[in-house]
Backbone as CSV, one residue per row, in Angstrom:
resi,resn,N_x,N_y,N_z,CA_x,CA_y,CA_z,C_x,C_y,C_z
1,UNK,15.487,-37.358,-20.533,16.760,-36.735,-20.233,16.831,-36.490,-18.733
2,UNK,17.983,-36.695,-18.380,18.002,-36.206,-16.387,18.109,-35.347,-16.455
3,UNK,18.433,-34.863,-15.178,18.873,-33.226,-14.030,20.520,-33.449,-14.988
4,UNK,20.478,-31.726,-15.269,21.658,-31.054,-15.575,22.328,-30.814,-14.079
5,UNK,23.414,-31.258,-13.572,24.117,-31.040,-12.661,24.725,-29.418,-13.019
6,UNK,24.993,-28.560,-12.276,25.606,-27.302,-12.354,26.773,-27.472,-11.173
7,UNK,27.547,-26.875,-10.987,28.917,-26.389,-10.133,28.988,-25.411,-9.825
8,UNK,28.894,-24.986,-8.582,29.137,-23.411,-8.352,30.816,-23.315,-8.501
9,UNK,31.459,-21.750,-8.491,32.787,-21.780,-7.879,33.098,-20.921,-7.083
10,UNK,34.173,-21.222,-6.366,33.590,-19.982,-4.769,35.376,-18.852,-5.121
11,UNK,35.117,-17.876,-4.708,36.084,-17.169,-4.891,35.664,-15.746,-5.084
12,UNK,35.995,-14.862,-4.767,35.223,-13.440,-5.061,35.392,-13.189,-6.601
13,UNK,35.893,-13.560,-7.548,35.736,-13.300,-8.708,35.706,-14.366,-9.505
14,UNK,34.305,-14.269,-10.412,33.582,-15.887,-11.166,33.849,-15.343,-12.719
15,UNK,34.136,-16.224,-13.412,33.872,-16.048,-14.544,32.446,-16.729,-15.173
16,UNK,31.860,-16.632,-15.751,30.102,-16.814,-15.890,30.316,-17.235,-17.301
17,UNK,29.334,-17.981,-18.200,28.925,-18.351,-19.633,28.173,-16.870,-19.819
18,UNK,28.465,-16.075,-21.112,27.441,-14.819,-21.363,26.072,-15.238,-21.193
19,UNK,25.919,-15.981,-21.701,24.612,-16.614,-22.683,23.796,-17.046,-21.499
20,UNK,24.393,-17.821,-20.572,23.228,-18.725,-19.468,23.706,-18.171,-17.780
21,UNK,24.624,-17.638,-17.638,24.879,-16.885,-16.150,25.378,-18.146,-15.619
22,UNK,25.730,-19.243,-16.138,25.903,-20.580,-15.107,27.438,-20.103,-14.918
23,UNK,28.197,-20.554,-13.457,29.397,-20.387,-13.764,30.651,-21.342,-14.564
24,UNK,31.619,-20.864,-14.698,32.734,-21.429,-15.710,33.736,-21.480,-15.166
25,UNK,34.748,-20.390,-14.303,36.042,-20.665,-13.742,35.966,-19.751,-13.058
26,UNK,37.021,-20.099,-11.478,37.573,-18.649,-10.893,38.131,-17.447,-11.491
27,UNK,38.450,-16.354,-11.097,39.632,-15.906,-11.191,41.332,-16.486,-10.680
28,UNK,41.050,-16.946,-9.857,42.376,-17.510,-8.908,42.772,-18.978,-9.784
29,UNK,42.072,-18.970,-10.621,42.432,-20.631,-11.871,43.012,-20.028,-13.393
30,UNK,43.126,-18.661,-13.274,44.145,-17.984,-14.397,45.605,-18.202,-14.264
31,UNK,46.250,-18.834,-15.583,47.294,-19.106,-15.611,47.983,-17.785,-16.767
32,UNK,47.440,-17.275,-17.586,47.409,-16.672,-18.409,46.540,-15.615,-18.803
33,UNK,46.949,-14.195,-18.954,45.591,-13.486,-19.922,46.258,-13.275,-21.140
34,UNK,46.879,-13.543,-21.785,47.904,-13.082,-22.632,47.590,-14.027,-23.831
35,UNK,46.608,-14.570,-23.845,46.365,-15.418,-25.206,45.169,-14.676,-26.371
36,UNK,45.315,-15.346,-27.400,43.725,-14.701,-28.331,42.991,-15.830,-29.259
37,UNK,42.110,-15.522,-28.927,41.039,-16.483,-28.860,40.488,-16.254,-30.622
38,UNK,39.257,-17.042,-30.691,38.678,-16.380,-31.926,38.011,-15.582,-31.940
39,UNK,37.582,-14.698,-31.035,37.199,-13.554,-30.691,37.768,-12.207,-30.292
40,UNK,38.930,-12.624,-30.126,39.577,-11.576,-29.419,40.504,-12.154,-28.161
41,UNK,40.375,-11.562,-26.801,41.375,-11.731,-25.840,40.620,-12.784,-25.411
42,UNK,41.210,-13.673,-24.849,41.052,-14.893,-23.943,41.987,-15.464,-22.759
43,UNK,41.432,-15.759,-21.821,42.435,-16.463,-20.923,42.490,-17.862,-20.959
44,UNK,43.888,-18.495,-20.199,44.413,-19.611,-20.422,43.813,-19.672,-18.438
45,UNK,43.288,-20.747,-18.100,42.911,-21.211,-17.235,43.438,-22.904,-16.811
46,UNK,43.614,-23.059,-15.345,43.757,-24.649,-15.317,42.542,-25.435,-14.856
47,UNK,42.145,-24.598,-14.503,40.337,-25.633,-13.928,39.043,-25.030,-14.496
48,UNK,38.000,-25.749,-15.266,37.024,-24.958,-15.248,35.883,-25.700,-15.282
49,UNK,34.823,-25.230,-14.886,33.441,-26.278,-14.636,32.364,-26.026,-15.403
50,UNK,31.097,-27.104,-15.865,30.079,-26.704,-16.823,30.222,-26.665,-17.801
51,UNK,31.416,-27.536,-18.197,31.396,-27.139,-19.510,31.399,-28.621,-20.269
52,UNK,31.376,-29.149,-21.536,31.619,-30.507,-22.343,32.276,-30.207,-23.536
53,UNK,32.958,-31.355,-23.731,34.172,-31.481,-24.557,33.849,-31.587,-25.786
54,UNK,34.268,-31.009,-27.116,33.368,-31.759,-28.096,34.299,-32.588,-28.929
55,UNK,34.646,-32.570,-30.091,35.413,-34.038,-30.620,37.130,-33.589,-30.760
56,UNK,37.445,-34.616,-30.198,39.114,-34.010,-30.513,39.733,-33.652,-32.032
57,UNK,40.343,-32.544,-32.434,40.856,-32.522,-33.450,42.385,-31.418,-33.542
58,UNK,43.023,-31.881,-34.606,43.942,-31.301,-34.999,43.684,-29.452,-35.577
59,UNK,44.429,-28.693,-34.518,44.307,-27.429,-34.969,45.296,-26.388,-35.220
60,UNK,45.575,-25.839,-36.232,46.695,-24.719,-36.215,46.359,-23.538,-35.934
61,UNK,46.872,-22.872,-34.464,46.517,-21.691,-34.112,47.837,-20.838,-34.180
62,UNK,48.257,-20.193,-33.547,48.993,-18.751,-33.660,50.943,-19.231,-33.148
63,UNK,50.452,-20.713,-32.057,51.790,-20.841,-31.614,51.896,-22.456,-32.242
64,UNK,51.174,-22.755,-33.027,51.705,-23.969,-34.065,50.400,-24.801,-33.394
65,UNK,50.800,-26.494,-34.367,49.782,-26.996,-33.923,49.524,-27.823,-33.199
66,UNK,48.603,-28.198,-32.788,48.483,-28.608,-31.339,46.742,-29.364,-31.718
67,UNK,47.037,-30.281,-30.620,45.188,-31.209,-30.894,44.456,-30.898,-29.481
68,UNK,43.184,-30.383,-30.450,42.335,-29.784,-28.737,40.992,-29.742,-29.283
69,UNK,39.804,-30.101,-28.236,38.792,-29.932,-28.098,37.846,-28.293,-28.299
70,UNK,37.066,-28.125,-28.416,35.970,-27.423,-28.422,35.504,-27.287,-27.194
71,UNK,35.107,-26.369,-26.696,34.584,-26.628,-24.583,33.214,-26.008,-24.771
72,UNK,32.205,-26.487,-24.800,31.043,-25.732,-24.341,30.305,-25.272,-23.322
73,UNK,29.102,-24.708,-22.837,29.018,-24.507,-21.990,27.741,-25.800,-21.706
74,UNK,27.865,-26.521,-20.512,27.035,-28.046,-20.254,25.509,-27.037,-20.108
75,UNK,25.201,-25.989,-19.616,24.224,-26.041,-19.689,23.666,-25.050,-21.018
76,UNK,24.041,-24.356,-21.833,23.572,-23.907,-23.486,23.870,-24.220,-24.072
77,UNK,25.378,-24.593,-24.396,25.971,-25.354,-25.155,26.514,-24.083,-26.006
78,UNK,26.465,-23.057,-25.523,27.438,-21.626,-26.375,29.151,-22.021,-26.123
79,UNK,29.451,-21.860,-27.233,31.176,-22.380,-27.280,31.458,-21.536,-26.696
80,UNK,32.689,-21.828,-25.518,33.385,-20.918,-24.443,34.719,-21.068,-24.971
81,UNK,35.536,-21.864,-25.549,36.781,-21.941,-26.129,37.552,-23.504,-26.172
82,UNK,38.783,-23.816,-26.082,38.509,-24.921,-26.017,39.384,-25.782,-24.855
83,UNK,39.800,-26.856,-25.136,41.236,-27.638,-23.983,42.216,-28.034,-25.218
84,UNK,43.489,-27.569,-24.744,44.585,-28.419,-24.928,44.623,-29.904,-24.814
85,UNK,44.530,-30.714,-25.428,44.903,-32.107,-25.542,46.414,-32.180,-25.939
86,UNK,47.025,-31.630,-26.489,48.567,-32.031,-26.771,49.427,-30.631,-27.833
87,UNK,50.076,-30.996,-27.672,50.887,-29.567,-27.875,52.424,-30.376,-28.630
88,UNK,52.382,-30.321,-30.399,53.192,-30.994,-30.431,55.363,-30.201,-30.203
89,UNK,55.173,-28.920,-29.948,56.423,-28.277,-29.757,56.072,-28.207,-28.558
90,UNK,57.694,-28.534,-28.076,58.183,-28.838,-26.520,57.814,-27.524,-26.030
91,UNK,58.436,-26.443,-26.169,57.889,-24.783,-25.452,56.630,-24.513,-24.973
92,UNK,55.544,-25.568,-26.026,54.125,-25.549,-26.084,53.302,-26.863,-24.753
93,UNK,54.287,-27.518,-24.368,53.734,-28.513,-23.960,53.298,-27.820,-22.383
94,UNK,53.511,-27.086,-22.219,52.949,-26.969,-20.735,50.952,-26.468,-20.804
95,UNK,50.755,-25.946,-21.910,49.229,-26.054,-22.654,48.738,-27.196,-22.262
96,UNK,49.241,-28.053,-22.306,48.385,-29.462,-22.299,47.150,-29.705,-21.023
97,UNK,46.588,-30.112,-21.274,45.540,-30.353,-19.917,44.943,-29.018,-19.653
98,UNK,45.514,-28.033,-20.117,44.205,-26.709,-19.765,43.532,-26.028,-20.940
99,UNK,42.876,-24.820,-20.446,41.687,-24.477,-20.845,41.698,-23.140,-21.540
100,UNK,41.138,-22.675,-22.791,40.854,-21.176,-23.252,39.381,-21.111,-22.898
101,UNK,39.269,-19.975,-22.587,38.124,-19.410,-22.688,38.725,-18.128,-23.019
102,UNK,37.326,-17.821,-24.056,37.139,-16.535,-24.499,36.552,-15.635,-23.928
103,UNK,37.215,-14.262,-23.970,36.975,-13.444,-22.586,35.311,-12.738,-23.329
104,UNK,35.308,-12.825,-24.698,33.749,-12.353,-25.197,32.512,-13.378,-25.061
105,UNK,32.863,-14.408,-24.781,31.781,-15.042,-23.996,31.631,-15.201,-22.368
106,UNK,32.352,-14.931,-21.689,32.197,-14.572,-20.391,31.617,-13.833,-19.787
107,UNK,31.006,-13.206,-18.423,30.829,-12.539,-17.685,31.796,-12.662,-16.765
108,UNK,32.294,-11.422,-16.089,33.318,-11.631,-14.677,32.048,-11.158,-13.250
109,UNK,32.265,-11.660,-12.662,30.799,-11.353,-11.452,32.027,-11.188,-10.318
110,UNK,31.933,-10.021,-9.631,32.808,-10.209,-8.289,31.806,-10.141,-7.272
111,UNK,32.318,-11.055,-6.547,31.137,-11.260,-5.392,31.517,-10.583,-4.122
């Protein structure tokens, strides 16, 4: 197996994987806190790093359904939440291409 590549992200406030301290997203890459996760509160993010995709599938969550990935974290592999792949109601389509994370697997680190 090779070197796990990691990503730092620079910004005074990191969001972290609980589980491994590696980082995951800025603060300044929140598009949303206003979503809920399967844990509880989660944010809607547009960029996030360290993480891998797992198989695309069809899911019904809270604002209809929509096909999205699983996001883990690249270096534990603790589920962080998932990506939007497609959003089949128009209201919904701006989801597409970004990211949940769940705010109970996170750490926030302000630097």
């Amino acid at each position: 197996m090779g070197r796990l590549f990691i990503e730092s992200v620079s910004g005074k406030k990191i969001f972290k994987c609980k589980s491994c301290k590696v980082d995951s997203a800025s603060h300044q890459d929140i598009v949303s806190k206003e979503f809920q996760g399967r844990f509880g509160k989660a944010y809607l993010f547009k960029n996030v790093v360290n993480i891998s995709l797992g198989p695309t599938e069809e899911r019904h969550l809270l604002s209809g359904l929509h096909i999205v990935n699983d996001i883990y974290c690249s270096s534990c592999q603790q589920i962080l939440g998932w990506r939007y792949e497609k959003a089949y109601e128009e209201r919904e389509k701006y989801k597409e291409g970004l990211y949940i994370l769940e705010r109970e697997r996170l750490l926030k680190d302000d630097r």
